[in-house]
C-alpha positions in Angstrom: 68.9 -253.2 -107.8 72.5 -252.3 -108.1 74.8 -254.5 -106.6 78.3 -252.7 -107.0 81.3 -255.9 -106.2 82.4 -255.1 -102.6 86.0 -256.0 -103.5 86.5 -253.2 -106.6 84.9 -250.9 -104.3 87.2 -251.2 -101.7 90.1 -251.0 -103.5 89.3 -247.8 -105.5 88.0 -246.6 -101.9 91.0 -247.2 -100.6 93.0 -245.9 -103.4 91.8 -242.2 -103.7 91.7 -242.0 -99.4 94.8 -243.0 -98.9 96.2 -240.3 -102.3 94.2 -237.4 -100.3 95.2 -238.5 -96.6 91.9 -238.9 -95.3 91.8 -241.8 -92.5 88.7 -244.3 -92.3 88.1 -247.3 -90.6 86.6 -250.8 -92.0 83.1 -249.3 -90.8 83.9 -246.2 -92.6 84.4 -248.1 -95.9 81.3 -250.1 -95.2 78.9 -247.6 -94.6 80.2 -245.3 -97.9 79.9 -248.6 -100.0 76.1 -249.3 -98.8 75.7 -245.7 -99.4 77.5 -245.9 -102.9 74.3 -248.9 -103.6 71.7 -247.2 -102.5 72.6 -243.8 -104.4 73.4 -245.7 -107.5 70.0 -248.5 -107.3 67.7 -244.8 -106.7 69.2 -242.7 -108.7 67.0 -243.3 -111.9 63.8 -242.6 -109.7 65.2 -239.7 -108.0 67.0 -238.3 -110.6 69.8 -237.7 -108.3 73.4 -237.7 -110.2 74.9 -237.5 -113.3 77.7 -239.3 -112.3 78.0 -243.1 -111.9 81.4 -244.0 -112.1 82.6 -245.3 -109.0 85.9 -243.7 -109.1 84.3 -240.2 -109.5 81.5 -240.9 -107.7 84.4 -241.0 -104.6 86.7 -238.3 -105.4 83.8 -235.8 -106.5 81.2 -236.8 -104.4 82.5 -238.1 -101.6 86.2 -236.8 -100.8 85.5 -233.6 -102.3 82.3 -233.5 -99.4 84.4 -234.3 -96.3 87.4 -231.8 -97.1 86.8 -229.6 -94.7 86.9 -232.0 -92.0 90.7 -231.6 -93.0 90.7 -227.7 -92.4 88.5 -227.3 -89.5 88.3 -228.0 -86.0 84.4 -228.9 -85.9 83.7 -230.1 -82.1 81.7 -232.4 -81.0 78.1 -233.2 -81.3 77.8 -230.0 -83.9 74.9 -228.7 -85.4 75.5 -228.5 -89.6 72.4 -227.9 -92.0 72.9 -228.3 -95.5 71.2 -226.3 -97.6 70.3 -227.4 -100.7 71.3 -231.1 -99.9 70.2 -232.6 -103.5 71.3 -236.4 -102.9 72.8 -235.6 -99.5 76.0 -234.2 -100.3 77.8 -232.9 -98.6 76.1 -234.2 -95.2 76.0 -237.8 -95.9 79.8 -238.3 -96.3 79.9 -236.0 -93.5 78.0 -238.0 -91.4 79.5 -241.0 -91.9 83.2 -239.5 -91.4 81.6 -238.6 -87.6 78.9 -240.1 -86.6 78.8 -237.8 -83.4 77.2 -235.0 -85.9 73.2 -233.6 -85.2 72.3 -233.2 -89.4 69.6 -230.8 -91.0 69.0 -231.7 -94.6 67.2 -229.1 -96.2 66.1 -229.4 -99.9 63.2 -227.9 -102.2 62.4 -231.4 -103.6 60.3 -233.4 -101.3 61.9 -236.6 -103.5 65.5 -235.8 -102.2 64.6 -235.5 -99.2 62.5 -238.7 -98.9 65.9 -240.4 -100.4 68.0 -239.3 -98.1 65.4 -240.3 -95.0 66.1 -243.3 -96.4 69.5 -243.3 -97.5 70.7 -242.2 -93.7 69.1 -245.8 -92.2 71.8 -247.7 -94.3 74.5 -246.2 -92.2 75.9 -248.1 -89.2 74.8 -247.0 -86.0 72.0 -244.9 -87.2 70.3 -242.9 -84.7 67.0 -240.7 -85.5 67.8 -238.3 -83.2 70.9 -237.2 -85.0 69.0 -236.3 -88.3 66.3 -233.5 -88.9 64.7 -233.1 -92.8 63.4 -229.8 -93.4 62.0 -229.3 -97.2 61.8 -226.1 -98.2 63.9 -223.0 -99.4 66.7 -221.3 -97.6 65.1 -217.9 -97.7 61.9 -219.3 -95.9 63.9 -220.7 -92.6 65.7 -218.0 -92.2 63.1 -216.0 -91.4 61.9 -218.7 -88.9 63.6 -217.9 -85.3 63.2 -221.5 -84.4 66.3 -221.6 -87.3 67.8 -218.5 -87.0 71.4 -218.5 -85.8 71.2 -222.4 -84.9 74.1 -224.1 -86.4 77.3 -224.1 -85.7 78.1 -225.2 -89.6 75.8 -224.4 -92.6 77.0 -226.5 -95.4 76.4 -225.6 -99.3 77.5 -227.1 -102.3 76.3 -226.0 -105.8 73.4 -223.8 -104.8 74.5 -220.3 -105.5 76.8 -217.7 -106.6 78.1 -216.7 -103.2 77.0 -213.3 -103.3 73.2 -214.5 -103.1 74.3 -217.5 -101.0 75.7 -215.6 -97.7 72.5 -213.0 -98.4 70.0 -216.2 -98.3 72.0 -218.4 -95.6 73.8 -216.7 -93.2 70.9 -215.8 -90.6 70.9 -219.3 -89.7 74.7 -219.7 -89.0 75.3 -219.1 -85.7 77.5 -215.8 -84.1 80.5 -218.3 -83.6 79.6 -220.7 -86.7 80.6 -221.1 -89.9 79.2 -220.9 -93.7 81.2 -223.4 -96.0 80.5 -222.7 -99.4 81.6 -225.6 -101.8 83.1 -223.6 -105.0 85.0 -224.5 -107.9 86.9 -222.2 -110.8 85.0 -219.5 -110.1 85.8 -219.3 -106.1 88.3 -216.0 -106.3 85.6 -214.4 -108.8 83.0 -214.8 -106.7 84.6 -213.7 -103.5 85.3 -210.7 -104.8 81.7 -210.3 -106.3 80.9 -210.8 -103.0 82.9 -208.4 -101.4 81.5 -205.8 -103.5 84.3 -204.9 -105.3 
């Protein structure tokens, strides 16, 4: 069992939060650092990241999830999915950032998702009804109309080049909602690829 010192956590927490101006509270803090445990104590069963430094483990895992909280006005009691969850990322960090949040995880591997079932029950205040685990593929659901145009967010982060991502995800975004594709380098490329041009 890991057992990460509550006291170096806090103060690299702390550290990278405050350099990106994101607020928290004391729960907050609480609730990434049981999370930050749990990730790191299942990760060699799951086989769920390569990272393990607790400094990148925040700023790439856990500040780089909750960005667009910064950039958009997401009202209350939203419905996100997020596709292709892996270890719960982005919608874990989400989560705990606001708590109000109704959360699809969807993931291929049945081990992910049985991780994150479990990983969710760590976090302060933790209501079932919030959380809904689907495992499966994109491509599958959105043919379903019980998915189809549901959520007001769908969430992806290292799934697919965006050209095959909006082709696979966007039937269950609703007409008002959002798709926020997580991208690095390669963003501008693939927006144009996308685009067609």
């Amino acid at each position: 069992m890991v057992d990460i010192h509550y006291g170096m956590f806090e103060e690299k927490f702390k550290y990278h939060f405050k350099s990106h101006d994101i607020g928290f509270d004391e729960q907050i803090l609480k609730d990434f650092y049981r999370f930050t445990n749990f990730l790191l104590s299942e990760n060699e069963k799951y086989n769920l990241t390569a990272i393990k430094d607790i400094d990148e483990i925040i700023v790439k895992h856990y500040i780089d999830s909750i960005m667009p909280l910064k950039y958009f006005d997401i009202p209350l009691k939203s419905h996100i999915i997020d596709v292709g969850t892996g270890a719960g990322f982005p919608a874990v960090p989400f989560y705990i950032m606001r708590k109000d949040l109704h959360i699809n995880f969807m993931d291929s591997s049945n081990k992910k998702i049985d991780f994150i079932c479990d990983a969710v029950k760590n976090i302060s205040g933790y209501n079932k009804e919030n959380f809904f685990f689907l495992t499966g593929r994109a491509e599958e659901y959105a043919k379903d109309f019980m998915f189809r145009e549901e959520y007001d967010f769908v969430l992806s982060r290292a799934v697919a080049r965006l050209n095959v991502l909006c082709e696979l995800i966007s039937p269950l975004v609703k007409k008002s909602g959002y798709l926020i594709a997580y991208k690095g380098k390669s963003a501008e490329d693939e927006v144009r690829e996308a685009r067609g041009r």
